[in-house]
Gaussian input, Z-matrix of N, CA and C with variables (Angstrom, degrees):
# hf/3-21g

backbone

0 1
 N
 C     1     B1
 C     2     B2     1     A1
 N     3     B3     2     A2     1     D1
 C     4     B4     3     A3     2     D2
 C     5     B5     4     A4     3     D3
 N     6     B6     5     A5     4     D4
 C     7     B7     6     A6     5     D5
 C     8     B8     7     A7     6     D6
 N     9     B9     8     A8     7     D7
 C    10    B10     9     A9     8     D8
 C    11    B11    10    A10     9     D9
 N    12    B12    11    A11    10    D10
 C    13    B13    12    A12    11    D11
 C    14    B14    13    A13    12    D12
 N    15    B15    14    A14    13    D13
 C    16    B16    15    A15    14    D14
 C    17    B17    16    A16    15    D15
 N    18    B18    17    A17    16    D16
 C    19    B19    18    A18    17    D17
 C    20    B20    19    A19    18    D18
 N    21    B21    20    A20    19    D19
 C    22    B22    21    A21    20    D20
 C    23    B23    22    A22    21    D21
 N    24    B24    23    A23    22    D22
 C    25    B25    24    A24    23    D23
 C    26    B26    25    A25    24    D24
 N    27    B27    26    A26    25    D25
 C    28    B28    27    A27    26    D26
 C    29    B29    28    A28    27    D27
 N    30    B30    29    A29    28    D28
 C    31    B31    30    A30    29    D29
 C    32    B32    31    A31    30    D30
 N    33    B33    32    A32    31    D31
 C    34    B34    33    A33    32    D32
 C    35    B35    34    A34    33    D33
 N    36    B36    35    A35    34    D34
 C    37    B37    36    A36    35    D35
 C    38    B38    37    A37    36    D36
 N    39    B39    38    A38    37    D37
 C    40    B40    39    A39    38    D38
 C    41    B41    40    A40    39    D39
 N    42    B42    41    A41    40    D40
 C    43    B43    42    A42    41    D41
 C    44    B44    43    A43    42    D42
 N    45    B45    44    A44    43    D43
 C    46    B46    45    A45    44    D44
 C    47    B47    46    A46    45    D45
 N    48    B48    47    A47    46    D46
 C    49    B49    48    A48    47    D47
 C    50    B50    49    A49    48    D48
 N    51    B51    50    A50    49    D49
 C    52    B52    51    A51    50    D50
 C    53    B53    52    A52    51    D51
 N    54    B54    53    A53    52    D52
 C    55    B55    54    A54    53    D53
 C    56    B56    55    A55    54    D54
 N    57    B57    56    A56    55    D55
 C    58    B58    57    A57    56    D56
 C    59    B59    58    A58    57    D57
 N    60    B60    59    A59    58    D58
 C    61    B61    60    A60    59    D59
 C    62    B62    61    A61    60    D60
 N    63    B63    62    A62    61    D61
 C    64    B64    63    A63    62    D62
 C    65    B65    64    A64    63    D63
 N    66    B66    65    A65    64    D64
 C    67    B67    66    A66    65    D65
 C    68    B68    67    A67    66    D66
 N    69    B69    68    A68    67    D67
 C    70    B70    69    A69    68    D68
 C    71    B71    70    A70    69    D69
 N    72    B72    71    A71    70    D70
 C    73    B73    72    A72    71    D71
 C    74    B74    73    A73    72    D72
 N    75    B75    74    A74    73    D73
 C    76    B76    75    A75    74    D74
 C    77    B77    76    A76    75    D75
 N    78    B78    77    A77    76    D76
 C    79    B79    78    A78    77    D77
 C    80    B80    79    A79    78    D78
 N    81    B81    80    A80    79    D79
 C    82    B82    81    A81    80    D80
 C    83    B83    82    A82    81    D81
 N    84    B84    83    A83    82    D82
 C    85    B85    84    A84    83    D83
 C    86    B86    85    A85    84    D84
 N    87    B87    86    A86    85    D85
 C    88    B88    87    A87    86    D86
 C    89    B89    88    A88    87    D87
 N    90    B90    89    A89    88    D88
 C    91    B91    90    A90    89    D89
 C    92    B92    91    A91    90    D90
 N    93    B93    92    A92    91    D91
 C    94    B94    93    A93    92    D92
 C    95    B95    94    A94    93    D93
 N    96    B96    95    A95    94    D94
 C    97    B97    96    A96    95    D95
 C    98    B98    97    A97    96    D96
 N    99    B99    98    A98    97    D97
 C   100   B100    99    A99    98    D98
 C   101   B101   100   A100    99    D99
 N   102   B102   101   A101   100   D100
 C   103   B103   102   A102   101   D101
 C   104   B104   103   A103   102   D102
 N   105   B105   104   A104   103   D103
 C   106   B106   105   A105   104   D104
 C   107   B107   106   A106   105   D105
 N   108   B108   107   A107   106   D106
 C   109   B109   108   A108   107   D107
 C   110   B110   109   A109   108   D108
 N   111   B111   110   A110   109   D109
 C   112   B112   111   A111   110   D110
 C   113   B113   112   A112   111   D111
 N   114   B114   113   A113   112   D112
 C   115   B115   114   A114   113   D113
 C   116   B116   115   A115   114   D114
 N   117   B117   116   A116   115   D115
 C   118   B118   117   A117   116   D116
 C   119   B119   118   A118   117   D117
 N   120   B120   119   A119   118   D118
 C   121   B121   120   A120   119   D119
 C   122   B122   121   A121   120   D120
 N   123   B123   122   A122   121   D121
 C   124   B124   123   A123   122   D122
 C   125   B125   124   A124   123   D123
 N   126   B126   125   A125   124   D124
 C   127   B127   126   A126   125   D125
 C   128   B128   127   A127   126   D126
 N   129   B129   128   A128   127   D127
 C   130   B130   129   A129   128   D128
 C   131   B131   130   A130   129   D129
 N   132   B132   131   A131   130   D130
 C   133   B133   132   A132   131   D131
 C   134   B134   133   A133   132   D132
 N   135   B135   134   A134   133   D133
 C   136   B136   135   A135   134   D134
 C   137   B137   136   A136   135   D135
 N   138   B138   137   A137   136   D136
 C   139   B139   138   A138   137   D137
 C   140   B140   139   A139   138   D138
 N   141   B141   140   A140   139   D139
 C   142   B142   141   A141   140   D140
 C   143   B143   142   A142   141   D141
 N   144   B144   143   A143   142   D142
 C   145   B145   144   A144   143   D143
 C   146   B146   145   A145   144   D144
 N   147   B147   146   A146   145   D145
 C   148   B148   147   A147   146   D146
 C   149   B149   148   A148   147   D147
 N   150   B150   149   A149   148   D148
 C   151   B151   150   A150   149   D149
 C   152   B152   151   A151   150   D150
 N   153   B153   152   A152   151   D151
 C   154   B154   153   A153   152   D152
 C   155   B155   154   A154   153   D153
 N   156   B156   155   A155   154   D154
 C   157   B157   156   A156   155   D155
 C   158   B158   157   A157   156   D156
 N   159   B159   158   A158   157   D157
 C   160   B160   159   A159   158   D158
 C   161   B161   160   A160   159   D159
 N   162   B162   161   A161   160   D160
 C   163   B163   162   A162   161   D161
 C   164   B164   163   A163   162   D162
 N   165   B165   164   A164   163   D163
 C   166   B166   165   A165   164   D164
 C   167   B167   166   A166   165   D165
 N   168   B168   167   A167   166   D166
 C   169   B169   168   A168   167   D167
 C   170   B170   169   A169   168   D168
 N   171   B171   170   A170   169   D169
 C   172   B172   171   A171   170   D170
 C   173   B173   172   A172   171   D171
 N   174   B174   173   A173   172   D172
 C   175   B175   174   A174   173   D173
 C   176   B176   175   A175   174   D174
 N   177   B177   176   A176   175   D175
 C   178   B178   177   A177   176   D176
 C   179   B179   178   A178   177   D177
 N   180   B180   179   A179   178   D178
 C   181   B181   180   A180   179   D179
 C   182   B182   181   A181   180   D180
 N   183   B183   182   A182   181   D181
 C   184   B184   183   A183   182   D182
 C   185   B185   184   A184   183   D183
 N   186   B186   185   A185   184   D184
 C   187   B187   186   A186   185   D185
 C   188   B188   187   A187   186   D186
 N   189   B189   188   A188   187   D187
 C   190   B190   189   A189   188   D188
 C   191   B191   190   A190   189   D189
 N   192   B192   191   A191   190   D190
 C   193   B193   192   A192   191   D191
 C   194   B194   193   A193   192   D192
 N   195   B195   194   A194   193   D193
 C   196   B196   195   A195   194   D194
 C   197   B197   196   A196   195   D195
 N   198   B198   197   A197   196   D196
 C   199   B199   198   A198   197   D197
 C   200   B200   199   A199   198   D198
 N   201   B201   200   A200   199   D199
 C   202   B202   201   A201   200   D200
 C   203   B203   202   A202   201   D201
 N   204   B204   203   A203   202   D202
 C   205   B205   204   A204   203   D203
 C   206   B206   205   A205   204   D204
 N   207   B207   206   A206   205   D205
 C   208   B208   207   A207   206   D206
 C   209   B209   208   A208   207   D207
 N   210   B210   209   A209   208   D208
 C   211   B211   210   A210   209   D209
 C   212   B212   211   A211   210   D210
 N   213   B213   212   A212   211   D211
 C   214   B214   213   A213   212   D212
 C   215   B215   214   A214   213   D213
 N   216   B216   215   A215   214   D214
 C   217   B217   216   A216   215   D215
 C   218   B218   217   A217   216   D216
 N   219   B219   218   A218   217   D217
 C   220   B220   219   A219   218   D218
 C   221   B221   220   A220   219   D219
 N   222   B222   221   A221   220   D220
 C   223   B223   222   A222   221   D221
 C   224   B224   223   A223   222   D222
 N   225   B225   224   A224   223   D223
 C   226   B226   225   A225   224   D224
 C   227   B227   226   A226   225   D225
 N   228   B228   227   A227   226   D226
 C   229   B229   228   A228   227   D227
 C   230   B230   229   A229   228   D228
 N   231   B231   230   A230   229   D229
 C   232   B232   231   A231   230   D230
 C   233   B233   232   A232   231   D231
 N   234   B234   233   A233   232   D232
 C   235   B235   234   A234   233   D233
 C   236   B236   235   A235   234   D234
 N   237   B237   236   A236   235   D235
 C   238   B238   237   A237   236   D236
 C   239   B239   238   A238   237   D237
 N   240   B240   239   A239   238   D238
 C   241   B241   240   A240   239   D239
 C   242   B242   241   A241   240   D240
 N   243   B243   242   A242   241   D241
 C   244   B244   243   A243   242   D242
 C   245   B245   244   A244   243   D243
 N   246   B246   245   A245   244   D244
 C   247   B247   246   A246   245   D245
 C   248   B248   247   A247   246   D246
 N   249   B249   248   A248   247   D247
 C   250   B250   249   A249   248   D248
 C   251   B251   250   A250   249   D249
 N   252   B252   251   A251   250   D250
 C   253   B253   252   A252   251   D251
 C   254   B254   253   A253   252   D252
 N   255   B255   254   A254   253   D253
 C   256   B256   255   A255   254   D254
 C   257   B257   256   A256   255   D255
 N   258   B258   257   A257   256   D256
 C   259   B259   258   A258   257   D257
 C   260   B260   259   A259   258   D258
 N   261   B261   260   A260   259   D259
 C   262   B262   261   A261   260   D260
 C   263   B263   262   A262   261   D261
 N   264   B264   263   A263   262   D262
 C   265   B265   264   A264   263   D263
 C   266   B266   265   A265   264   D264
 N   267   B267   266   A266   265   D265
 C   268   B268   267   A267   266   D266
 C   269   B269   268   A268   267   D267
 N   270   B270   269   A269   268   D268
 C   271   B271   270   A270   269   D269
 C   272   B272   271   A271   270   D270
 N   273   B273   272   A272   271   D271
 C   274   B274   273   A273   272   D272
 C   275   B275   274   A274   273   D273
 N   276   B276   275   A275   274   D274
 C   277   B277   276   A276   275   D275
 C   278   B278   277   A277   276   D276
 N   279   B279   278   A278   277   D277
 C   280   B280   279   A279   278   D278
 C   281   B281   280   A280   279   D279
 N   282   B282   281   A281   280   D280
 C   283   B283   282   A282   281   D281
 C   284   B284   283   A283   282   D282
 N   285   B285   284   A284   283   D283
 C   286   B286   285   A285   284   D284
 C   287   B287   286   A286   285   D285
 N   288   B288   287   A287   286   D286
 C   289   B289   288   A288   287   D287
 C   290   B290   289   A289   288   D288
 N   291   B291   290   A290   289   D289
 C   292   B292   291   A291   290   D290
 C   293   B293   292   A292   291   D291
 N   294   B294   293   A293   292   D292
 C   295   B295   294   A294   293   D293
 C   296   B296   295   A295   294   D294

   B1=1.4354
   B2=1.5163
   B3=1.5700
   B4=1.2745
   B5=1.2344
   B6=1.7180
   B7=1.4078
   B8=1.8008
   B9=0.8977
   B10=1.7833
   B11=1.0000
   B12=1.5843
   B13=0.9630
   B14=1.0770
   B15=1.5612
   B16=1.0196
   B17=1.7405
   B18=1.4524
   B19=1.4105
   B20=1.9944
   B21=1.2936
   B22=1.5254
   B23=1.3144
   B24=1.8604
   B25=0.9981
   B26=1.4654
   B27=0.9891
   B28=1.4475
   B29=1.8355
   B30=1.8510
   B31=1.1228
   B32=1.5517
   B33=1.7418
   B34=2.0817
   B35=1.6922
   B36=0.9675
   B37=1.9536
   B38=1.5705
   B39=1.0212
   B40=1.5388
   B41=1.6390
   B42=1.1665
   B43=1.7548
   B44=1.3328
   B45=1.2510
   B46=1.5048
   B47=1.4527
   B48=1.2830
   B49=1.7031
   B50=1.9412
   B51=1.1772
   B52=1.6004
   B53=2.1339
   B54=1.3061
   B55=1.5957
   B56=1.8758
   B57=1.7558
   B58=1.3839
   B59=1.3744
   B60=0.8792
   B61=2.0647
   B62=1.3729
   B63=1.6863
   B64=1.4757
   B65=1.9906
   B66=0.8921
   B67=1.2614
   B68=1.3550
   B69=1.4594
   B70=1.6587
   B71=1.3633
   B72=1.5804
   B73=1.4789
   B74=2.0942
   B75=0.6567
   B76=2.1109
   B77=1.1283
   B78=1.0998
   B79=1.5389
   B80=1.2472
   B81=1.5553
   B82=1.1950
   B83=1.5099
   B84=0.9130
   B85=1.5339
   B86=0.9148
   B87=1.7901
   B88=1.7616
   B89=1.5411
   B90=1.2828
   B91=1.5956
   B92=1.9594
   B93=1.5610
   B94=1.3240
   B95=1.2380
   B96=1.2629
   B97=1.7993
   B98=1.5018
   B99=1.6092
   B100=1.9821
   B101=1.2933
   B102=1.2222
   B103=1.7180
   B104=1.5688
   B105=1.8076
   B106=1.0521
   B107=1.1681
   B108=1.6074
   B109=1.8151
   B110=1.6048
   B111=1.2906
   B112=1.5996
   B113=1.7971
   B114=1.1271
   B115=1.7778
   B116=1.1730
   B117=1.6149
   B118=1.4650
   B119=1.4969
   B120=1.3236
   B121=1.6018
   B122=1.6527
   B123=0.9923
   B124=1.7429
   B125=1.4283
   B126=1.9535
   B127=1.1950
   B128=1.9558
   B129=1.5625
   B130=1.7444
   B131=0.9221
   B132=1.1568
   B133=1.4747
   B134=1.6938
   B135=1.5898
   B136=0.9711
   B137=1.5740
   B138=1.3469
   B139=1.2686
   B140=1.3582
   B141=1.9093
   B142=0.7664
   B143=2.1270
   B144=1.3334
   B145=1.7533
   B146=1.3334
   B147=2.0056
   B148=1.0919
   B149=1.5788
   B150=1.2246
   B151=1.7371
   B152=1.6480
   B153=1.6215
   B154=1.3603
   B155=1.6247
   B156=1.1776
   B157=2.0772
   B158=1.3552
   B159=1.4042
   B160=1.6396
   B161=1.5675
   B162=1.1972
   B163=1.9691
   B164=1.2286
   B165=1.7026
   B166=1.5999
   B167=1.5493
   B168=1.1815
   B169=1.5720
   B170=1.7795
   B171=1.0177
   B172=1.4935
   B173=1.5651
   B174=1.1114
   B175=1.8413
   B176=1.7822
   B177=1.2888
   B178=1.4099
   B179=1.5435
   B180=1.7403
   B181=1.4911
   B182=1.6288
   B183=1.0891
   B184=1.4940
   B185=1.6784
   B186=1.2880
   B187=1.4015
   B188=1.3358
   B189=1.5690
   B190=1.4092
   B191=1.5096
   B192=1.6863
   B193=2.0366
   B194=1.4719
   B195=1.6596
   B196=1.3844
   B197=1.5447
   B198=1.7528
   B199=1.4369
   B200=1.2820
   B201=1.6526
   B202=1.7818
   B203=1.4892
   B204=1.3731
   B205=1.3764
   B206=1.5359
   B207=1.4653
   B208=1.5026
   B209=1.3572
   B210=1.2567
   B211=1.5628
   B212=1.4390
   B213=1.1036
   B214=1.5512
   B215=1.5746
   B216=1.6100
   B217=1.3455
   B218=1.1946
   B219=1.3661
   B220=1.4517
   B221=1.5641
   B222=1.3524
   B223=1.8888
   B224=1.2539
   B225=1.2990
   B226=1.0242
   B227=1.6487
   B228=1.5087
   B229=0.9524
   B230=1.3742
   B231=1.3949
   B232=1.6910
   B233=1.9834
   B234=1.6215
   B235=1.7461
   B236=1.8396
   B237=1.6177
   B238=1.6426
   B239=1.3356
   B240=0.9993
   B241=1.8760
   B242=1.6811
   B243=1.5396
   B244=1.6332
   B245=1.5344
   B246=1.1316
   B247=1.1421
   B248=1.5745
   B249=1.5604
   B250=1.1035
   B251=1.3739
   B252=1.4665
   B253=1.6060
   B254=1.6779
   B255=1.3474
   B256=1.6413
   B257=1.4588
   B258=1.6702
   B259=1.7063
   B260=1.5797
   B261=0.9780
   B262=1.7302
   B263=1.5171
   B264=1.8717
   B265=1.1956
   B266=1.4088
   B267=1.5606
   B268=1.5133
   B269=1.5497
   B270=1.3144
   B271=1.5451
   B272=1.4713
   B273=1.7042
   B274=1.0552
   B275=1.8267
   B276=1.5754
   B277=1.4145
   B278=2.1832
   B279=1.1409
   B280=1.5698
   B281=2.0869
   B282=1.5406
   B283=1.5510
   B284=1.7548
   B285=1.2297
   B286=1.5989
   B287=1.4571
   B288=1.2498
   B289=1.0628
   B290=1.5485
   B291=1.1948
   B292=1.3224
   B293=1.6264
   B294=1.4515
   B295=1.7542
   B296=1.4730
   A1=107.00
   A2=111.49
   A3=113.39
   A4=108.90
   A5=136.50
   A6=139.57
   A7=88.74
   A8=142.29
   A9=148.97
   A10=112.16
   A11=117.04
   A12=141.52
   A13=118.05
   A14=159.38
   A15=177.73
   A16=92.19
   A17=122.32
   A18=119.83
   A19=116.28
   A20=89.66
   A21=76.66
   A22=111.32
   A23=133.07
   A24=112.19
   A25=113.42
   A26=144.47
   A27=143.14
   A28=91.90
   A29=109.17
   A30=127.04
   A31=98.84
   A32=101.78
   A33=83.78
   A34=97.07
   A35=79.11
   A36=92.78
   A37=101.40
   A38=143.62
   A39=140.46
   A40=109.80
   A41=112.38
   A42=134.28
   A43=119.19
   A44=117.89
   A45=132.87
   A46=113.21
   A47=113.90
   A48=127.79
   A49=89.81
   A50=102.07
   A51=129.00
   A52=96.77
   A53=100.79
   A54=119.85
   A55=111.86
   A56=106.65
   A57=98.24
   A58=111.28
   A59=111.84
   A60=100.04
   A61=126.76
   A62=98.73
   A63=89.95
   A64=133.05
   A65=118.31
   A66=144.06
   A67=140.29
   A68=121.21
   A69=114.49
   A70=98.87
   A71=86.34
   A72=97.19
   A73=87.70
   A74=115.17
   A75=137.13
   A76=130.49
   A77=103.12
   A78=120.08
   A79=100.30
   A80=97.66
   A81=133.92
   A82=141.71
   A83=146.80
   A84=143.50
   A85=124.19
   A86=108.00
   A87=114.97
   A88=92.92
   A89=118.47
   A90=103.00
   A91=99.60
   A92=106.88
   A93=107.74
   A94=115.57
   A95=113.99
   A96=121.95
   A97=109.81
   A98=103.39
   A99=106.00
   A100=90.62
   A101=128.30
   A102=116.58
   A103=107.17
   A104=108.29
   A105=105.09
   A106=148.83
   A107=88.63
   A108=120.92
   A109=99.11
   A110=107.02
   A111=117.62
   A112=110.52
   A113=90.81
   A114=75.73
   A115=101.13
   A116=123.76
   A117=143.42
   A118=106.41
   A119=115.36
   A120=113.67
   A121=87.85
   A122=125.18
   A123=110.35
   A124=112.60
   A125=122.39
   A126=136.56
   A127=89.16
   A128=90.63
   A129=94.49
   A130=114.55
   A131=132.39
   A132=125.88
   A133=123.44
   A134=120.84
   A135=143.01
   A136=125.45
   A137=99.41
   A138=111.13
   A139=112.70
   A140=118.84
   A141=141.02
   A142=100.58
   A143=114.50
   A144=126.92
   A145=98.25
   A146=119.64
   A147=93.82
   A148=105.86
   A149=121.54
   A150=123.42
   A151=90.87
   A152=148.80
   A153=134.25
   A154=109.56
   A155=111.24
   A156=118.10
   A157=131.19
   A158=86.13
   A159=108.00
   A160=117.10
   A161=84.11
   A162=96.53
   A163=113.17
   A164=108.97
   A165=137.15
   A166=101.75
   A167=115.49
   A168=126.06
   A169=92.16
   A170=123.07
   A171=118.09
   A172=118.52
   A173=114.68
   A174=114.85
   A175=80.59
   A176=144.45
   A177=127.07
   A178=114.35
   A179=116.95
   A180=133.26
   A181=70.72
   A182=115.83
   A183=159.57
   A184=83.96
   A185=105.45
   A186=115.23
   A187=133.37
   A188=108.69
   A189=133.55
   A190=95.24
   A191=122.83
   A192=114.50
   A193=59.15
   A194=110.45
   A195=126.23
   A196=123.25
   A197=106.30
   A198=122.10
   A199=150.30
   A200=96.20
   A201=115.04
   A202=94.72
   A203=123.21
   A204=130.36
   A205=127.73
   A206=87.07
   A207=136.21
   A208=123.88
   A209=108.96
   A210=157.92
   A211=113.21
   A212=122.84
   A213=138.17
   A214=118.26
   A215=123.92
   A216=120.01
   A217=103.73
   A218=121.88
   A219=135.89
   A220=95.83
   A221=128.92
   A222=118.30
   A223=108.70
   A224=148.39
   A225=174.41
   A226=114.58
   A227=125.97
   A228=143.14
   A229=123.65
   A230=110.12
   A231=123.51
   A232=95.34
   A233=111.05
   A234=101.75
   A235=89.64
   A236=112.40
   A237=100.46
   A238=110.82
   A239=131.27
   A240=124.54
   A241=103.58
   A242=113.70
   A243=88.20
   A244=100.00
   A245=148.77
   A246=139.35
   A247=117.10
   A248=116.14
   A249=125.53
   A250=116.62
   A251=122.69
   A252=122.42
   A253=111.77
   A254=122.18
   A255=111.26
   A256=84.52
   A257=126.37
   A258=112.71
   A259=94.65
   A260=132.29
   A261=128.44
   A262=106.82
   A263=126.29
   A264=134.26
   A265=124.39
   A266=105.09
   A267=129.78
   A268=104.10
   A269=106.53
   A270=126.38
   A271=108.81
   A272=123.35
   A273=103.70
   A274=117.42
   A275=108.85
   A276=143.78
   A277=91.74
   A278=100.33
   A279=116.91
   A280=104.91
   A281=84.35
   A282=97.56
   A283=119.68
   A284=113.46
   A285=124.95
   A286=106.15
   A287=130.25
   A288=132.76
   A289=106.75
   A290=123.33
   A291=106.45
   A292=84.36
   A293=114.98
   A294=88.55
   A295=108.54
   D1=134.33
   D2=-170.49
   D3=-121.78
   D4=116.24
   D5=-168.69
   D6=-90.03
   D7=155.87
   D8=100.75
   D9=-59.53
   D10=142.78
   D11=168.89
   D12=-141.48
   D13=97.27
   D14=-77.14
   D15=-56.32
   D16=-127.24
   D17=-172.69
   D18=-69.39
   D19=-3.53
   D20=-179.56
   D21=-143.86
   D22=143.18
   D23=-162.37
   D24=-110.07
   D25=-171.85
   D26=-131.45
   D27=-172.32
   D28=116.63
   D29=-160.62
   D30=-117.72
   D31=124.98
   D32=172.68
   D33=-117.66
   D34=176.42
   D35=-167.54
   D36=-121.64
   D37=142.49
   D38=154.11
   D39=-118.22
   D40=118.48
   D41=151.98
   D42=-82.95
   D43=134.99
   D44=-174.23
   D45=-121.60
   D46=103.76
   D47=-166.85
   D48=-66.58
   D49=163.28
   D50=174.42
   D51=-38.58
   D52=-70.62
   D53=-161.58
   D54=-69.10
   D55=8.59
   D56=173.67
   D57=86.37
   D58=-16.40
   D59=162.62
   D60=-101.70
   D61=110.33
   D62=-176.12
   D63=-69.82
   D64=174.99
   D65=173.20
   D66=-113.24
   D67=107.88
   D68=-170.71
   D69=-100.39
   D70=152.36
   D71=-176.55
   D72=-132.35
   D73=158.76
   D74=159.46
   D75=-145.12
   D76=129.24
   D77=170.73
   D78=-138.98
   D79=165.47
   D80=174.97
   D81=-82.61
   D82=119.46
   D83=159.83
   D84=167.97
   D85=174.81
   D86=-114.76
   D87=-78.01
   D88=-52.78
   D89=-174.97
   D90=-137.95
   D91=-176.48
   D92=-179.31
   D93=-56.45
   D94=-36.99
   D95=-168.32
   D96=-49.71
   D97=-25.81
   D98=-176.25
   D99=-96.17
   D100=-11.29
   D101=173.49
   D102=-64.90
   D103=-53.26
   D104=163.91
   D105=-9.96
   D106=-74.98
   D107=-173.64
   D108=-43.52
   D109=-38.24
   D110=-155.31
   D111=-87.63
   D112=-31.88
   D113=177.07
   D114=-166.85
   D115=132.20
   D116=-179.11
   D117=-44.62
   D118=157.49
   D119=-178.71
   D120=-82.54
   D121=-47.91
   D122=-160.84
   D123=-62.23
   D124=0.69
   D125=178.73
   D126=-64.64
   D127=-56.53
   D128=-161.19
   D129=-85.39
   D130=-26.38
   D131=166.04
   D132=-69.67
   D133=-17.54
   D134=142.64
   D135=-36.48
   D136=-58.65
   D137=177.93
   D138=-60.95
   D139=-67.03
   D140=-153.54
   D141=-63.77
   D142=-16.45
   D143=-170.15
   D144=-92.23
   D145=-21.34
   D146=-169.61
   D147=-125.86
   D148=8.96
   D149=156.09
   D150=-84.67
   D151=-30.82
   D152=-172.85
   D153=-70.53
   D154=-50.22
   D155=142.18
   D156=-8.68
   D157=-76.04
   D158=169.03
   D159=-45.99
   D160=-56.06
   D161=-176.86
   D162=-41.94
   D163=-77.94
   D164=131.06
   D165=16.85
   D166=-89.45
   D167=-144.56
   D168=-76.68
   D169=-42.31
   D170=176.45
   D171=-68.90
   D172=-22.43
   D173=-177.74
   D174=-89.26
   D175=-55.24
   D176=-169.80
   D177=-51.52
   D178=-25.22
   D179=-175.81
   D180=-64.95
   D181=-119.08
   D182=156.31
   D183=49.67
   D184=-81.95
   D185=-164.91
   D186=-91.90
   D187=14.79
   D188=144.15
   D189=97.48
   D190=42.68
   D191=-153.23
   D192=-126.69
   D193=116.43
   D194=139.35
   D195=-40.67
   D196=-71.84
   D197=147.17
   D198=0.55
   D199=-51.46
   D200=-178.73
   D201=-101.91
   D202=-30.95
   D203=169.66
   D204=-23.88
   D205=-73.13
   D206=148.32
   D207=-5.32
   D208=-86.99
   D209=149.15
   D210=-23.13
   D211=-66.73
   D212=160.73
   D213=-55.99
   D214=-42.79
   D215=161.99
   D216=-49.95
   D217=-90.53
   D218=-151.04
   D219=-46.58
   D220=-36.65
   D221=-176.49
   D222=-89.98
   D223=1.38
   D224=43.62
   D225=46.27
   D226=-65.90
   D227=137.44
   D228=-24.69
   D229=-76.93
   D230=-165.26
   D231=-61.74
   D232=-30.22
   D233=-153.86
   D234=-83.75
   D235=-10.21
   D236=165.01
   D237=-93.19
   D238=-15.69
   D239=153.87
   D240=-59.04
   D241=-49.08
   D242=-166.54
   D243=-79.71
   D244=-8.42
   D245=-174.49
   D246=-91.73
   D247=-12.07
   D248=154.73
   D249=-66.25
   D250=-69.49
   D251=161.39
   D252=-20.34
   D253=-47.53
   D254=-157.68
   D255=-81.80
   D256=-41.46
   D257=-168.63
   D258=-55.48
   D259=-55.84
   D260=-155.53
   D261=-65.79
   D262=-29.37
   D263=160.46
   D264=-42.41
   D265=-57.55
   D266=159.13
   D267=-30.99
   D268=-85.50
   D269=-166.78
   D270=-52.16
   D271=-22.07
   D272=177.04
   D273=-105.47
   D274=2.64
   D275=-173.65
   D276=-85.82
   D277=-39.96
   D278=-166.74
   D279=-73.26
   D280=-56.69
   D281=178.06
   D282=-71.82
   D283=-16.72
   D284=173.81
   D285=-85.67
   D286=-22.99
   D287=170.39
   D288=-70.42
   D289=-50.82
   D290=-141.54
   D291=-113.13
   D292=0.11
   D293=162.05
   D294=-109.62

């Protein structure tokens, strides 16, 4: 999520502990392009497939839906495969730089 704020914009991050309560984190900088620099989209979209999973897979617990259960593992699953891909993107975005 990206606020503006007059010339410079202001980036927040959310982390999601093990037990379901999330966590904000903010930082700063000057435009998206250093958001970029900083972490692959398949990092966040990764993320973002596999706390929506999570969610998912606990309302199928919850409300006895084998189905939605289901449903929520496997997307849940797949958004820590894509979020592995963006770390190794990173790491190899990280290592081209500095050799």
């Amino acid at each position: 999520m990206q606020l503006k704020t007059g010339s410079r914009e202001r980036c927040a991050f959310f982390y999601f502990h093990r037990m379901g309560t999330a966590r904000f984190l903010k930082t700063s900088c000057r435009n998206s392009a250093a958001l970029e620099d900083v972490m692959d989209k398949n990092r966040v979209e990764g993320t973002k497939h596999e706390v929506k999973g999570a969610i998912k897979e606990g309302v199928g617990k919850v409300t006895n839906n084998p189905a939605k259960e289901a449903a929520g593992n496997i997307e849940k699953n797949a958004g820590k495969i894509q979020k592995e891909i963006g770390k190794e993107h990173d790491r190899q975005r990280d290592f081209d730089k500095h050799h």
